[in-house]
N, C-alpha and C positions, 0 to 999 in steps of 0.2 A: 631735301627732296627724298619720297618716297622711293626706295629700290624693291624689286620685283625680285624674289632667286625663286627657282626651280629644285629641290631637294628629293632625293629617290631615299628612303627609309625603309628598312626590311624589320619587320614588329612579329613575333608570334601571339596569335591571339588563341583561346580556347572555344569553339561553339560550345553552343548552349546546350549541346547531349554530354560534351564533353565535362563541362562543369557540374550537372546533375550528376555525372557516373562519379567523381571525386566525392561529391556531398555523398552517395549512398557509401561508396566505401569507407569513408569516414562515421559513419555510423554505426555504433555499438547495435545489440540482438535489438534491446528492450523499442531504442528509438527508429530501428529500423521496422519493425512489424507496424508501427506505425505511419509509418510512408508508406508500407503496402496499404493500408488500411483506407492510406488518405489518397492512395492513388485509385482504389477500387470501386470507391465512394466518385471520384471525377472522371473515371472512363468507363463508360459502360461499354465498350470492346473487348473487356479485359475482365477475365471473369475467374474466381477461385475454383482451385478442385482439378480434378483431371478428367482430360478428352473422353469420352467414353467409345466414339466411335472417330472413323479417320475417313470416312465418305464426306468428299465436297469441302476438306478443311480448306483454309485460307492458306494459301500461298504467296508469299510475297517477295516480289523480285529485288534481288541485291542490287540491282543499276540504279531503281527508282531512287527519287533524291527526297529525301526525308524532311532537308530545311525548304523547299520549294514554298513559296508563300501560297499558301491554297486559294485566297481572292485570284494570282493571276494562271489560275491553272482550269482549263477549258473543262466542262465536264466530259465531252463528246472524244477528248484525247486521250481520256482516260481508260487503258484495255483493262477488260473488266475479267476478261481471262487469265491475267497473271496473278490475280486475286479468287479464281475458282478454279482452281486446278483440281482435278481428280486423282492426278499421282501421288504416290504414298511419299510425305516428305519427313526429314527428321525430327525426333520429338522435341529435340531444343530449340526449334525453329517454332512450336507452339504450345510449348510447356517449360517447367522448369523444375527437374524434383530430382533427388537421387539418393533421397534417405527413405527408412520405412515408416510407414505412418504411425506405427507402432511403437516407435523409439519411444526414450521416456521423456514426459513434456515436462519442465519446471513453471509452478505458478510464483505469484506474487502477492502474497498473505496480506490483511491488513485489518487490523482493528478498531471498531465503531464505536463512537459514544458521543457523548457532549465535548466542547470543547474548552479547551482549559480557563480563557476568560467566562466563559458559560458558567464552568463549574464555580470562579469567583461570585459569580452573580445568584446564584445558585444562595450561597449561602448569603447574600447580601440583605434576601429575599427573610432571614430571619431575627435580622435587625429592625428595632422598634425607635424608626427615624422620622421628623418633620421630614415635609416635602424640600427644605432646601439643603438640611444637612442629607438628603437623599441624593438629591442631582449632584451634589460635592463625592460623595462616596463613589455616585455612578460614573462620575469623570475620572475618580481617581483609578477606580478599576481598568479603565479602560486606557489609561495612561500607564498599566504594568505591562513591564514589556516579556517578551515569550520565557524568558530568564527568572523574572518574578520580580525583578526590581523597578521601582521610581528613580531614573534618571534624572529627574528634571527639580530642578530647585522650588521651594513652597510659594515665593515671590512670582515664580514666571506662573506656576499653575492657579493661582488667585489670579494672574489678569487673564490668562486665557478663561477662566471661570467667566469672567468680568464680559470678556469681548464675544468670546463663540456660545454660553448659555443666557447669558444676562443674566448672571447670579454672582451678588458681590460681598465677597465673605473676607471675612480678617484672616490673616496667617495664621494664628490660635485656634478659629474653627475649622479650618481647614485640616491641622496638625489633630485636634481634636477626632477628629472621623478620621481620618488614617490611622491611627493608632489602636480604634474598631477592626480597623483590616486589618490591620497585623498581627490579628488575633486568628485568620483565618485560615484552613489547611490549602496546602500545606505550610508546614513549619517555614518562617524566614522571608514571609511574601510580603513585600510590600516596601523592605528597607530601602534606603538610600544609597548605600555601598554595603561593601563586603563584611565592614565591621561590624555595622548593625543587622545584616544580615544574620551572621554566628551568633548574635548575643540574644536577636529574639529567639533562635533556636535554643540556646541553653538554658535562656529564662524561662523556658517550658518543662525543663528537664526536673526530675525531684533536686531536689536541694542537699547535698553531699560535700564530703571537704572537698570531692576531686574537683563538683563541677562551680562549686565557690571558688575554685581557685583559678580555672580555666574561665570565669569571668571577670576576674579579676585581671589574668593577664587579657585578655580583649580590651579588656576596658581600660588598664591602663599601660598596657605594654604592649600594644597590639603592631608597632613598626619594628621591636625588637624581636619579641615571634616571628612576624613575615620576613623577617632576614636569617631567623634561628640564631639568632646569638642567644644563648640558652644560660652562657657565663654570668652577662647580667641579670637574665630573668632570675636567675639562685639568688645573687646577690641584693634583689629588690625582694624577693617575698621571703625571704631566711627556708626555706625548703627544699626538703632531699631530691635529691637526684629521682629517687625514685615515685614519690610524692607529683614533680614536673614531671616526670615520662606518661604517669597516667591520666595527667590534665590535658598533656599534647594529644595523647592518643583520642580521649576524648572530643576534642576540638577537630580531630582530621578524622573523626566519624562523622560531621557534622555536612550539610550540602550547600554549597556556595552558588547553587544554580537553581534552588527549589521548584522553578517554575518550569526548565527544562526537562528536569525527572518526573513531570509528572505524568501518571500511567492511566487514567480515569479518560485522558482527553483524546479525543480523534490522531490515533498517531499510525502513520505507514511502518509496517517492518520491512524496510527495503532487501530485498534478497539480490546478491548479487546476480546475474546472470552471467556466464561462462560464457566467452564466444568461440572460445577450442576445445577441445580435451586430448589432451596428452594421457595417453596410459604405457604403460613396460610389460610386453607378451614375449618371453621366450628371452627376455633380456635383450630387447630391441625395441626401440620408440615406435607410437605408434602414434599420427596427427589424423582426427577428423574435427569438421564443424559442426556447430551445434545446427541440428536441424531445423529451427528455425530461422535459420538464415538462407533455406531451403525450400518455399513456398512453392507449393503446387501452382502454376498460374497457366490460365489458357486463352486465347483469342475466344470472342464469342462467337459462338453457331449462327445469333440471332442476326449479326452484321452480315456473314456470308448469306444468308438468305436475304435479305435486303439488296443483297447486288445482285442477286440473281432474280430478282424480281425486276431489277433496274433493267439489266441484260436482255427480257423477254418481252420487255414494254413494247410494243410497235408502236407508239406516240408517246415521247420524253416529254412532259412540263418544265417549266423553269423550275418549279418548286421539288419535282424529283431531279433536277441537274444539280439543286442547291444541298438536296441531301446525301445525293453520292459521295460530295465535294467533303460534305462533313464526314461520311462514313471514311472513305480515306484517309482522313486526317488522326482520327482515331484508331483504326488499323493500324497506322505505323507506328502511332506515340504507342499500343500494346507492343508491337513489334519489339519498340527500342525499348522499353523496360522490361520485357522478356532477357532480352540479349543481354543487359545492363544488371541484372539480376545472377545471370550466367557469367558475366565478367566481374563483378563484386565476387563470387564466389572462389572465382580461380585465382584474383588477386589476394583474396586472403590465405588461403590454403599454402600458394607459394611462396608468399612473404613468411608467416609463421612456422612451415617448414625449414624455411633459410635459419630461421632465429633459433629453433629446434634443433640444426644439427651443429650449430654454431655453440651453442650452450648444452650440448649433448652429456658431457663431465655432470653437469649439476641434473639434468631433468633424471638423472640415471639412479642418484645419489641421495640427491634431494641436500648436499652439502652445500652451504651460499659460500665457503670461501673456494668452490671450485668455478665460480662462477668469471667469466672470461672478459676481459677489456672490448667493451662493444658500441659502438655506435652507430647511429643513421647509415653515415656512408658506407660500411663493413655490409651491409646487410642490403642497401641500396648496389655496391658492387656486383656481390653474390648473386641478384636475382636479374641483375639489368634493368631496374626500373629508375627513377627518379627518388630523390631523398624525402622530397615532398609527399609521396606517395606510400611509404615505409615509414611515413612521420602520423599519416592519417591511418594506416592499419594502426599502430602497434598506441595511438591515442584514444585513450576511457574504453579499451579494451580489454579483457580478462580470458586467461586460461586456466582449466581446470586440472592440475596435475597431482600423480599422489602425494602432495607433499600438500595440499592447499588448493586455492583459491587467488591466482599469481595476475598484478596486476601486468600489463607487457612491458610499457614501458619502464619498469622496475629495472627488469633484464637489462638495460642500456648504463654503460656507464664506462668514464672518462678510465684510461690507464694512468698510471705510475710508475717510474722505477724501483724497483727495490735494490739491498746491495750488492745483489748477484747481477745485476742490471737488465733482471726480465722485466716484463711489462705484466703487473698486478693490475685487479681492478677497485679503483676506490670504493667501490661497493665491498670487497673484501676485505681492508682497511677500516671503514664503518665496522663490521660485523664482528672485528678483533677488539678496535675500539668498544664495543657495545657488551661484550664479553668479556674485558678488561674493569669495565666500571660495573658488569655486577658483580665480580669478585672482589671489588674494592670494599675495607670496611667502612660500613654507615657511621662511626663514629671519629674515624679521621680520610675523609674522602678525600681522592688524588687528583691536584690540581691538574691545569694544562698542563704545566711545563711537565710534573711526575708521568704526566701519559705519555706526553712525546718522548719524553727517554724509555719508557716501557715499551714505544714501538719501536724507538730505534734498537733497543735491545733482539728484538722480533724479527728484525731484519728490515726495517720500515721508515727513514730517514726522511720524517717531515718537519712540518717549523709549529710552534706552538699555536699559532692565530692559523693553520687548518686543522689543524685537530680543534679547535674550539670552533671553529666551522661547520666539521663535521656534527660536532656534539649538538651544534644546535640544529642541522639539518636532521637528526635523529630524535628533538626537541629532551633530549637530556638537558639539567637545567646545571650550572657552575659547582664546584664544590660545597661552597658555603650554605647552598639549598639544596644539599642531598645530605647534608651532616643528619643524623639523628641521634637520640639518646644515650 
């Protein structure tokens, strides 16, 4: 038998201004101008630039209730006087600016051309091919991926030939026109893997002992290279030490990425944008935000006069009570991304101050082993806000300090003991490590274990599997591939 209970549940939930103000805080400079953009574009109450006059601005009363569903709200209820006041009211109630306009703006550079698969076909275009070893070459271009390489094995690209063009070629003609392209610039395009990659690059090169030899190890010692065991390479080609060092050097001149480097094709140079700047005046920090984070924004004129045409109607239509209705609606959502723009602003400035006097030692210095054991809640403390909240500032955000170009959450990092039993930051630990192995020499490099006693030595008592943690969170690769010559 079915039982019936009665349950009382206490839930917090966010409304829907409150989850947009999260999202806008959580937005770096470049992706925020584009919410203004996209918001400017959907509210025509809401207009760029600043007031130029303060006669008849819009006022809008803090009681009114913003989530009200506007179907059940009467137009006739609506006082159309707390929205045309003539008192002089404060600028952040219908603007939002407090930088000069004149500040220095950063753009976002970027270079036009054709594009990289273009530029393949480009030259595709001076091959003297039948029409079907044509459509073979045009699938195979088009089957290089942004890197420059063929993935995919000659068996699967003959039946996709077969199935998606209706052109059914043997493995030989197929190998046949590839081999056309990998004649093509740049150097390296078109291999299978990495080995064939290096070899069509050197098979282009003049013909030399060094680079005879350098294909010779590709071609037949190409997994003893990739490991640098260099003992046996001596041992396989009877050649000097120094003979090998200039084959190697030759081969790590070489691009394992051809299709990535290339500079002709449609490519962004992404500029970082700063969302703070840190500078040191008088030997004291100083925090502003980048002024675009700062948008001039103002209520429209053209709404306030719309209600006041509504106001002076001595006969309302339905169709003017259905546009009041709308005008209010709009009014407020200007309202609340006014205010919500003013609150993203404050929330960043004091969260990034907190982190600023918390990391005060390093911003001063520009030293990273002064750098302080920090995390979320350290800084979620300090300000009184939420962890979540200090997790959306300091994320795909950047500060501009004299030392660089500093991501934030860089700043953040776990402590340790050391043997005086303060609390280091493993970010300090990284940077001893990182400084430790470029001291080290390239021809006998210090394994794990040699590091972890070099840090214990240091003061720094950790186990060998975190330092090779570290090492590889710093993408340092193990001893036996940093050996050289």
């Amino acid at each position: 038998m079915l039982k019936q209970y009665l349950q009382f549940k206490l839930s917090q939930k966010l409304s829907p201004q409150q989850i947009q103000l999260m999202k806008l805080i959580q937005l770096p400079t470049q992706a925020f101008e584009q919410r203004i953009k996209q918001e400017l574009e959907e509210n025509p109450a809401l207009e760029p630039g600043k007031e130029t006059s303060t006669e008849n601005d819009l006022d809008f009363d803090d009681n009114f209730n913003t989530e009200n569903d506007s179907e059940t709200i009467n137009a006739e209820d609506i006082n159309i006087d707390e929205y045309l006041s003539d008192d002089e009211i404060p600028d952040y109630r219908t603007k939002s600016s407090n930088y000069s306009s004149d500040e220095e703006e950063k753009s976002i550079p970027y270079a036009a051309g054709v594009s990289f698969h273009q530029h393949l076909l480009n030259q595709l275009n001076t091959l003297n091919l039948n029409d079907k070893d044509w459509q073979i070459a045009e699938f195979l271009v088009g089957s290089i991926d942004d890197t420059g390489y063929i993935r995919r094995s000659t068996s699967d690209i003959m039946d996709d030939l077969a199935f998606t063009q209706n052109v059914f070629a043997e493995e030989k003609e197929i190998q046949e026109v590839l081999q056309q392209i990998q004649e093509f610039d740049p150097p390296g395009i078109g291999a299978k893997n990495l080995q064939q990659c290096l070899l069509l690059q050197l098979q282009r090169k003049p013909l030399t002992d060094t680079t005879e030899l350098a294909i010779d190890i590709i071609e037949k010692q190409f997994e003893q290279f990739s490991k640098k065991h260099y003992k046996k390479i001596l041992q396989r080609f009877q050649c000097s030490e120094e003979e090998l060092k200039n084959a190697v050097n030759e081969i790590e001149r070489l691009n394992p990425k051809p299709g990535a480097s290339y500079s002709g094709g449609r490519s962004v140079v992404e500029h970082v944008v700063p969302d703070f700047v840190i500078r040191i005046v008088n030997d004291n920090l100083e925090l502003s935000l980048n002024s675009r984070n700062a948008p001039e924004l103002h209520v429209s004129r053209t709404y306030n006069d719309m209600l006041q045409g509504y106001k002076k109607a001595t006969t309302k239509s339905k169709s003017q009570k259905d546009a009041v209705l709308f005008i209010k609606q709009k009014l407020d959502a200007a309202k609340w991304f006014i205010d919500a723009i003013k609150q993203r602003q404050q929330t960043l400035l004091v969260t990034m101050n907190a982190i600023m006097e918390y990391q005060e030692a390093y911003f001063l210095t520009g030293d990273e082993l002064k750098l302080k054991p920090m995390i979320l809640k350290d800084i979620a403390e300090t300000i009184d806000m939420d962890i979540s909240t200090v997790s959306r500032v300091a994320n795909s955000k950047y500060v501009d300090t004299p030392y660089g170009t500093k991501l934030i959450k860089e700043f953040f990092s776990e402590s340790m003991k050391n043997e005086q039993g303060e609390d280091v930051s493993t970010r300090e630990i990284k940077k001893i490590l990182e400084l430790t192995i470029g001291e080290e020499s390239k021809k006998k490099p210090l394994t794990d274990d040699k590091l972890a006693a070099i840090l214990k030595e240091k003061g720094y008592p950790i186990a060998r599997r975190t330092v090779a943690k570290y090492r590889e969170q710093l993408n340092i690769p193990v001893a036996r591939l940093r050996k050289e010559i």
